[in-house]
LUMBA-461045 format. One line per 2 residues: number of its first residue (from 0); for each residue y, x, z of C-alpha. Coordinates in steps of 0.5 Angstrom, whole numbers, plus 500, padded with zeros to 3 digits. Layout:
BEGIN
NUM	Y:X:Z; ...
This chain:
BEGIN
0	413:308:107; 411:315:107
2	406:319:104; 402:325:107
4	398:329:103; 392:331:106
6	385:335:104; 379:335:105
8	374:341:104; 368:340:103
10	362:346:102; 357:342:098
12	350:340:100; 345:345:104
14	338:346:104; 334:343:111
16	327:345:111; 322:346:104
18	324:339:102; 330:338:097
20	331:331:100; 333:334:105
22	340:337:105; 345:337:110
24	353:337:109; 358:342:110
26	366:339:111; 371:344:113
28	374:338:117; 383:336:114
30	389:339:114; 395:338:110
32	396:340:103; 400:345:101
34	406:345:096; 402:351:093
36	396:347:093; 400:341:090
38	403:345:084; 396:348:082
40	393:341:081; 399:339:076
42	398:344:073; 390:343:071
44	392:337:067; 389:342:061
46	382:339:062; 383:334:058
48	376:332:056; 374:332:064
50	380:330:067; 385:324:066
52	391:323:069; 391:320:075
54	397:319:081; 404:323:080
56	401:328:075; 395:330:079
58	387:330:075; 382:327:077
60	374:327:075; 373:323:068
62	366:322:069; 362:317:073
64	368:313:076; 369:306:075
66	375:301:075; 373:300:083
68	373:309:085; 382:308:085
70	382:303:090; 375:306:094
72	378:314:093; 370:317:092
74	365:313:087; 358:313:091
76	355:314:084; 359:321:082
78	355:327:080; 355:335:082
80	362:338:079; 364:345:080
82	371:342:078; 377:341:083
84	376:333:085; 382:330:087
86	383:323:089; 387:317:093
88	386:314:098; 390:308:103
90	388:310:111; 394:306:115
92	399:306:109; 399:312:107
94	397:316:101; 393:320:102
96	389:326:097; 381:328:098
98	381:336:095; 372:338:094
100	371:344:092; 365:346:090
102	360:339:088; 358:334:093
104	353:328:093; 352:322:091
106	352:319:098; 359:322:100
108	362:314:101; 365:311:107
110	358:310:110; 358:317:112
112	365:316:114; 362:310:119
114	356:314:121; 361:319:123
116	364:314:128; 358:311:130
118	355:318:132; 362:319:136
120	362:312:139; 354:314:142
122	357:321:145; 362:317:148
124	357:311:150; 353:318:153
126	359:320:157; 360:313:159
128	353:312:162; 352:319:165
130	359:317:169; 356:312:171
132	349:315:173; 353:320:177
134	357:314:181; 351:310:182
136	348:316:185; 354:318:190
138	353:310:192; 346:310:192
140	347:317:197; 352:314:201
142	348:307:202; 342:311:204
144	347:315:209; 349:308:212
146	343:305:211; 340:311:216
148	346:311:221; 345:304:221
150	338:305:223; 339:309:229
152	344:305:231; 339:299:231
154	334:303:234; 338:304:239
156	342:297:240; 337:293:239
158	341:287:242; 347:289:239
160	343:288:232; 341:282:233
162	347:280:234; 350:283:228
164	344:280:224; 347:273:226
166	354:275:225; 353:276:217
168	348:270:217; 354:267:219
170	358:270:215; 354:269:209
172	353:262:210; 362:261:211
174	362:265:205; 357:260:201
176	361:255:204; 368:257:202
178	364:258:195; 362:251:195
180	369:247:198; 372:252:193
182	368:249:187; 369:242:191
184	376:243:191; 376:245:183
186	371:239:181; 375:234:186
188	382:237:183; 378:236:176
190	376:228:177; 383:227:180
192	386:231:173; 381:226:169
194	383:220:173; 391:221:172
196	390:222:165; 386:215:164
198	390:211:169; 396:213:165
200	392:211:158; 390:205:161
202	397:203:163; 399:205:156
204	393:201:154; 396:195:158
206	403:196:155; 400:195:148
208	396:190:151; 401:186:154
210	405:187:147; 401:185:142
212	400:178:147; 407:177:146
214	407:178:139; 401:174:138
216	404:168:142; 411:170:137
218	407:168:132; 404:162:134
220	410:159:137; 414:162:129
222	407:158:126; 407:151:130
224	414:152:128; 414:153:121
226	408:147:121; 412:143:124
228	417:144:118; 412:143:113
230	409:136:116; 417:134:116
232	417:137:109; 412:132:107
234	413:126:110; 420:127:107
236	417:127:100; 412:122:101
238	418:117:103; 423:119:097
240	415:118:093; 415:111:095
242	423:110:095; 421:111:087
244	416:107:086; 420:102:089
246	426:103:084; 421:103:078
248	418:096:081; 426:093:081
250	427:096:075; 421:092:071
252	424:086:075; 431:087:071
254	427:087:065; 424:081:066
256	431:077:068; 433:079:062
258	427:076:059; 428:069:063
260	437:070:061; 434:068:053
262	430:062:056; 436:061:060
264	440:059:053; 433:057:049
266	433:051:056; 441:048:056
268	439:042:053; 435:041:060
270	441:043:064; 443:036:065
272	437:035:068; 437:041:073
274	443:042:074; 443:043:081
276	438:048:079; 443:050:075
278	449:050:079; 443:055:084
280	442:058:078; 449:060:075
282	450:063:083; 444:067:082
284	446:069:075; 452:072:078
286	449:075:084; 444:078:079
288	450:080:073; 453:083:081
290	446:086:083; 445:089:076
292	451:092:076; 450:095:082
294	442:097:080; 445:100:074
296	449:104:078; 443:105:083
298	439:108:077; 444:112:074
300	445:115:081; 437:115:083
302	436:119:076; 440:124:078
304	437:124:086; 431:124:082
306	432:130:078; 435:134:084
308	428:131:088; 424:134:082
310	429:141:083; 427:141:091
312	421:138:089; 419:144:086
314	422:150:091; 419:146:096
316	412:147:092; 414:154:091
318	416:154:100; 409:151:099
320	405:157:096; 409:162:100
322	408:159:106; 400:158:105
324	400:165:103; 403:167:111
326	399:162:113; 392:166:111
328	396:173:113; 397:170:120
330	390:168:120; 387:175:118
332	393:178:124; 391:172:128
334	383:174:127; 385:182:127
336	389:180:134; 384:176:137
338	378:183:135; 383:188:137
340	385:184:144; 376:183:146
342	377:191:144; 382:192:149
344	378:188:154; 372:191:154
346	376:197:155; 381:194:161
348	373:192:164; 370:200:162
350	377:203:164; 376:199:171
352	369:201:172; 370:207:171
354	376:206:175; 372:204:182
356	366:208:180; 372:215:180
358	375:210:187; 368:211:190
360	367:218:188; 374:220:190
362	372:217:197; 365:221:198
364	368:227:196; 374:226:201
366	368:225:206; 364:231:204
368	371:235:204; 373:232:211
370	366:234:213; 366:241:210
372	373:242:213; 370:240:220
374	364:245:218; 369:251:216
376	373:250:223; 366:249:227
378	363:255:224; 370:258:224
380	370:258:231; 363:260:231
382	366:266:227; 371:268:232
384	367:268:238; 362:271:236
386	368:276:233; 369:277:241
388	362:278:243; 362:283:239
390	368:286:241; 366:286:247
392	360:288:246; 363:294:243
394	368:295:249; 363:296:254
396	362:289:256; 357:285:259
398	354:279:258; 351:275:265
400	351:267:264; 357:265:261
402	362:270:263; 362:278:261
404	363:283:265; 367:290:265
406	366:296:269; 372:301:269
408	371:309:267; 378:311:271
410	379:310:278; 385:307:280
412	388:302:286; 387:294:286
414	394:293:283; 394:297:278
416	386:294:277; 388:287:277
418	393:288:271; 389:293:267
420	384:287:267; 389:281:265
422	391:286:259; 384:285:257
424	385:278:257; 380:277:264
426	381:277:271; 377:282:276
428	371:279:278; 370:273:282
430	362:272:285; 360:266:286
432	352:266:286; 347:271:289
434	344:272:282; 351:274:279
436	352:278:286; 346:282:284
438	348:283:277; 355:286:279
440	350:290:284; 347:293:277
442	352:294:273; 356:297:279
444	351:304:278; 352:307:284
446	359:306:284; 364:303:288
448	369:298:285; 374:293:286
450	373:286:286; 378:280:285
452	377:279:294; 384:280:299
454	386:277:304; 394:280:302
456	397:273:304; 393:272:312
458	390:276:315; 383:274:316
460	383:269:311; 380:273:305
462	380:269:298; 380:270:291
464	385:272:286; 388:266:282
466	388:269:275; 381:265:274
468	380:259:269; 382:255:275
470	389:259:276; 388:257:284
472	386:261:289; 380:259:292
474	376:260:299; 369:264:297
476	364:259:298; 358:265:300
478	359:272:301; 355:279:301
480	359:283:307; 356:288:310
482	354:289:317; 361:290:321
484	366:288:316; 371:286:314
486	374:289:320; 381:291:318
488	381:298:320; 388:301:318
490	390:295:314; 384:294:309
492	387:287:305; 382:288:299
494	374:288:298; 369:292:294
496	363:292:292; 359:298:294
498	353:299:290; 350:305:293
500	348:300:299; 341:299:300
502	341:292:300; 344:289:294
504	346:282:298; 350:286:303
506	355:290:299; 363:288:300
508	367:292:305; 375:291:306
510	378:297:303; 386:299:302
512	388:296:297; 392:302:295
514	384:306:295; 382:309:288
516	375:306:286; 373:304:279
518	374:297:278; 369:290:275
520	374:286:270; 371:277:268
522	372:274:263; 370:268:262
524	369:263:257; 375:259:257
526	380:266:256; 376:266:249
């Protein structure tokens, strides 16, 4: 970063009118310090008492700054010095030093420096303001130049105004429409946006629906299972319960053999009596010494199931806990499962609503905008044609009925007539009434003209041109001959209209086709 030094002259305060408030400030305005200047301030570090050391050697006043006037460079709270006052001060990185000669206020801050930008920032705003008052003032001249060019032009088309004041209606009114599709458009643009964004959330929305159906349908199959396992669990311990119990019954049993084995001995002298008792005694007595054996053999080895039993006994009662304790968390996911699936419903149900109300939308704003569509073609259409009339108008042409009319300013012969007239889109002018015989008759003003008549084909057998909306040529179905014609005197193969005839119905004769005459073009609705 490098370091400018700059300096910033100041006159002190002068007086502005009797009050002594009032007082105006004199700057000199910046410029870089000089080296001279530089070296002439180190110097002054003599002026101990009012100066202190301050950045690179340089002084600075002593009295009225606080611990905030390094980093603002100018205390708003200083007092009148005669003495150089030299500062710092960061504009954009850089140092910067302010040198006062003479003394200066208290208001001397940078809210003077920001009433100096603002006045600044008013002359520009002036500036900016006058400009524009000039700009409007041209455009207020020019409207008010069009405005009048515009009113004679009126005053003097009347019929071409009204035409113009429809065909800006009509403008208008397609400009508000294509504003409207547009804003159509963008809202239909904006629901079709919205209706993606939901059909993609309800569709993840199915995904983790379908998901959480199948992890709940998981964990009944895993909880019908592992209740299953634990019924059998049970009925296992039940039944090793009652085969124990059964074991403690015979081993009762045994003691009470012994019991009768000493009354046995106590009754041999009986033995005589019962030995056939005896006999089935003696048999039993080895078979029961056979059957001890074996139930002693069969206590040893219960004992020793009885032990494993209480072993797996007690893990199965610890299994037992564990699974009741999955059981209950099953439970809770089955409950939470069951909530968030009622949610997911109600949702599928909003999000299916919502989904016919934008289907019934979408349809209505496709009908608006065919509509709109079939609105804009029609007006275009409108537009176009009354762009043509307009044209036409412009042009010299005239309206009669459906057809437009268009007499020539040059002369030239029937050919070059006819094609002059289909490189303007028409035809030369085909009669078939009286009242548009009396028209051409007007517009013809004194002139003679050709007419889309010949008989180039036969002669005597006079038909109109096939350039018309039929492209057939075709027999007149009434005719304005003057008296004597046609009588073909030196070749005459095409008809004109005389309008300088006293009788207006009594107007064609047969000409050459070669003769020089102005000519009457037709256009008729089907050219547009």
């Amino acid at each position: 970063m490098t370091s400018t030094l700059q300096v910033a002259e100041y006159d002190g305060s002068q007086d502005e009118g009797s009050s002594p408030k009032k007082k105006r400030d004199v700057w000199r305005g910046v410029r870089p310090l000089q080296i001279a200047e530089y070296d002439t301030l180190k110097e002054e570090k003599s002026c101990t008492k009012h100066f202190r050391e301050f950045q690179s050697g340089v002084c600075a006043p002593l009295t009225g700054m606080d611990s905030g006037a390094d980093e603002r460079g100018l205390d708003n709270r200083h007092t009148a010095h005669t003495h150089t006052a030299v500062h710092t001060q960061t504009v954009s990185g850089d140092l910067m030093i302010i040198v006062f000669s003479g003394s200066y206020p208290r208001w001397v801050t940078s809210s003077g420096i920001a009433a100096l930008i603002l006045f600044l920032l008013c002359i520009l705003l002036l500036a900016g303001i006058i400009g524009l008052s000039v700009h409007y003032n041209k455009v207020i001249s020019r409207y008010n130049i069009a405005r009048s060019q515009s009113s004679t032009y009126i005053k003097q088309t009347e019929e071409k105004y009204h035409f113009k004041a429809g065909y800006n209606n009509l403008t208008k009114e397609r400009d508000q429409l294509k504003l409207s599709y547009n804003n159509l458009t963008k809202e239909r643009d904006q629901l079709k946006a919205s209706n993606n964004n939901l059909t993609e959330e309800r569709d993840q929305l199915k995904v983790s629906y379908n998901n959480l159906i199948k992890e709940r349908d998981h964990l009944k199959v895993s909880n019908t299972n592992l209740t299953e396992e634990r019924d059998q669990l049970k009925a296992s311990n039940n039944n090793l319960t009652e085969e124990r119990d059964q074991l403690k019954v015979s081993y009762t049993n045994l003691t009470e053999r012994d019991q009768l084995e000493a009354s046995n001995k106590n009754l041999t002298e009986e033995r005589d009596q019962l030995k056939i008792s005896y006999i089935h005694l003696t048999k039993e007595r080895d078979h029961l010494k056979v059957s001890y054996t074996n139930l002693t053999e069969e206590r040893d080895k219960l004992k020793v199931n009885q032990n494993n039993l209480t072993e797996e006994r007690d893990q199965l009662k610890v299994s037992y806990n564990n699974l009741i304790k999955e059981r209950d968390h099953l439970k809770i996911s089955y409950t939470n499962l069951t909530e968030e699936s009622d949610q997911v419903k109600a949702s599928y149900n909003n999000l299916t609503e919502e989904r016919d109300q934008l289907k019934a939308s979408y349809n209505h704003l496709t009908k608006e905008r065919d509509q709109l569509k079939a609105s804009y073609r029609n007006l275009t259409e409108e537009r176009d044609q009354l762009n043509e009339t307009l044209n036409l108008w412009n042009s010299g042409w005239k309206k009669f009925g459906s057809s437009w009319y268009f007499l020539s300013k040059q002369k030239n012969t029937w050919t070059a007539s006819r094609e002059d007239c289909l490189k303007r889109g028409a035809h030369l002018v085909i009669i078939n009434s009286e009242a548009e015989q009396r028209f051409i008759y007007r517009l013809g003003e004194s002139l003679s003209a050709h007419i889309g008549l010949h008989d180039m084909n036969t002669e005597g057998d006079w038909e109109w041109v096939d350039d018309g909306p039929s492209r057939k040529s075709s027999t007149p179905d009434i005719t304005f001959w003057n008296d004597g014609e046609p009588n073909n005197s030196g070749g005459e193969d095409c008809a004109e209209i005389v309008t300088k005839a006293k009788n207006p119905l009594k107007s064609w004769n047969d000409i050459p086709c070669s003769k020089n005459i102005n000519w009457v073009c037709e256009k008729t609705p089907s050219a547009f």
